[in-house]
N, C-alpha and C positions, 0 to 999 in steps of 0.2 A: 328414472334416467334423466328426465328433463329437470326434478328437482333437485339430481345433483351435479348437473350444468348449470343450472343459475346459482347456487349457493358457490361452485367452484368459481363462477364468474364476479361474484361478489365479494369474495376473498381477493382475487387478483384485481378489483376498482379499488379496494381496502387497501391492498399493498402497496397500489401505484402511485396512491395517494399521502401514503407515508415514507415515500420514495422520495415525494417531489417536495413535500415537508422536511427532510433529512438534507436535499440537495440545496434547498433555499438557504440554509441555516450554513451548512459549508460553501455555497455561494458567498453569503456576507462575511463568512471568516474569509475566505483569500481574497477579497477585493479589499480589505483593513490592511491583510497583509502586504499585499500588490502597493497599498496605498501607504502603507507605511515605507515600504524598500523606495521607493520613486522619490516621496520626499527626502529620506537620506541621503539618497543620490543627489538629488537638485543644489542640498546643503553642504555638498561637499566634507560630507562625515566620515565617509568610508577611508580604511585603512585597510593595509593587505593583513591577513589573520594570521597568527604564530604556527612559525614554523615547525614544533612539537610540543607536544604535551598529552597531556589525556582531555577526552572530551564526552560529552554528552547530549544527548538528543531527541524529539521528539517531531511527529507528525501527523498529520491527516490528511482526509481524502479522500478518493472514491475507487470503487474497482467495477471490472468488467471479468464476470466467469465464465470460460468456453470450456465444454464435457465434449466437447467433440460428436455431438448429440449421445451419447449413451446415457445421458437420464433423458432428455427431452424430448426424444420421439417416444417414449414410453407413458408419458404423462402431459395430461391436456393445460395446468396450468403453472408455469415456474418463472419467476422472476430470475436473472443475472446479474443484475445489477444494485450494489449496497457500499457503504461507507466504510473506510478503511483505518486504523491508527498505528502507529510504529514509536515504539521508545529502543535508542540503544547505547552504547556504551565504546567508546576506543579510545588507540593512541596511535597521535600524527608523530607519522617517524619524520618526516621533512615537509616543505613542502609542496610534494608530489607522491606521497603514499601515507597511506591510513590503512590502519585493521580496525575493521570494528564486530559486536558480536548486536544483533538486532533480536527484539521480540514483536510479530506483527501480525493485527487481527484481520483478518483479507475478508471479512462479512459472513453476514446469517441472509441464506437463501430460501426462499420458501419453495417447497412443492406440496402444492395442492394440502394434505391434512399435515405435510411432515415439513423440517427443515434443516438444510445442513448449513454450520460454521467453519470456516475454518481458522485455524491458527499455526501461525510458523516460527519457527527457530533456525537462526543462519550467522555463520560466521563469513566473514566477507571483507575482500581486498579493495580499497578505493583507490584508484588512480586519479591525480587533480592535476590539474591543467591549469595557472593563471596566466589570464588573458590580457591582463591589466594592471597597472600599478595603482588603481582607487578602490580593489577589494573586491572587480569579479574573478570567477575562475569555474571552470569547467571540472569536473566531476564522473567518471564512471566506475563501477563497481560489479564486481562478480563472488559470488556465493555458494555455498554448499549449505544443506542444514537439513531438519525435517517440517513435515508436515504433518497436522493432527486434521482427519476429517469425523467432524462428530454428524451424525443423522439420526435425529430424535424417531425413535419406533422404530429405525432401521438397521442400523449398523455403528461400526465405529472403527477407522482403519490409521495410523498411520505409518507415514510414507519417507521416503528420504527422496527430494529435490534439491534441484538449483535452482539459480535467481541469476539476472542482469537487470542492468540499469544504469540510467546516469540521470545527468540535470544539470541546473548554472543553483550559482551563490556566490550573495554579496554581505561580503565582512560591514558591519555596521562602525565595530571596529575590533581591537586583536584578539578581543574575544567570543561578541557574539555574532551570529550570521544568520540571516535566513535562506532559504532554497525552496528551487520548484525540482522536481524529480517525475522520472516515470520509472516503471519497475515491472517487468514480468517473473510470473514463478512456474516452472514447468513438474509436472508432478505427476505419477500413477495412483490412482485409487481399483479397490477394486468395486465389480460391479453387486456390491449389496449380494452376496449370498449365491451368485449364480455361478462364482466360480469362471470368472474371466476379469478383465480388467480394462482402462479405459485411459489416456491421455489426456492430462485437465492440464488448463492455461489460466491465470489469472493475474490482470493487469492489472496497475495501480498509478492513480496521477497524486501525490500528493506536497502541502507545504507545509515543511517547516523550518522547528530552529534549532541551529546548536552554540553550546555556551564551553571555549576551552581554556581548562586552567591552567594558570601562572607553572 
């Protein structure tokens, strides 16, 4: 028993450690970014960005998983917290609406010998809001799609969810922009086998860019 308390404990020093290795590394990616948008700014670059067309996108970042304890009181050691990425694809009908269709990796969680990832698919409405004539503008967005929950050793379930969100972005100019964004995904899994099921929430802060064509 005690020696599989210290090895459990050793695994979760091991995880937290390549947690804070993972966070360093997307730390210095958004303060380039942070630092790159600022001087844009300062240089008076920015342009407001085209009013339609189709566009394309990508992201990163970090999440936050709430099970609403239904794995975590069951198990003495699990991480929540892991690095997120999102590529997608739409078209700006004006602008003040976008569709676009997202693919997004919301992190690999460890529990104790096992670990579950997940991954989403979502179609989704943006409402943009410009706030400014130098190229910010305000952004939210709602979605439908699914969820894949994979659990090595354990199970494998997917789910159908939604998603909200929003953020600011600043056109660099008519066609590329960067953004900061937050994003929640609401979703059922079931509980591995017992035959009931559980309310999962998993947040997301990430940056990036999108480039729209001619």
């Amino acid at each position: 028993m005690v020696s599989r308390a210290f090895d459990a404990f050793s695994r979760h020093q091991a995880e937290e450690h390549q947690l804070f290795s993972r966070t360093k590394i997307m730390t210095k990616l958004g303060f380039i970014l942070a630092t790159t948008l600022l001087f844009a700014s300062g240089n008076a670059l920015a342009e407001e960005s085209k009013e339609l067309g189709v566009y394309i996108a990508g992201a990163g970042g970090w999440t936050k998983w709430d099970d609403d304890n239904s794995i975590k009181q069951d198990w003495c050691c699990m991480n929540d917290t892991d690095y997120a990425y999102q590529v997608s694809a739409g078209y700006k009908f004006n602008r003040y609406f976008a569709l676009d269709a997202r693919y997004t990796y919301l992190g690999d969680y460890r529990i104790e010998d096992s670990s579950i990832d997940f991954n989403a698919w979502s179609v989704n409405g943006v409402g943009i809001f410009p706030i400014s004539n130098n190229g910010w503008e305000l952004f939210g967005q709602l979605g439908l799609g699914q969820i894949d929950a994979s659990a090595s050793g354990i199970g494998h379930d997917k789910e159908s969810m939604w998603t909200i969100g929003g953020g600011v972005r600043y056109s660099l100019n008519r066609h590329l922009s960067l953004s900061g964004q937050l994003d929640a995904y609401s979703f059922n899994t079931n509980k591995w086998g017992d035959g009931g099921s559980s309310r999962n929430y998993i947040g997301t802060f990430t940056l990036g860019i999108q480039y729209i064509f001619e």
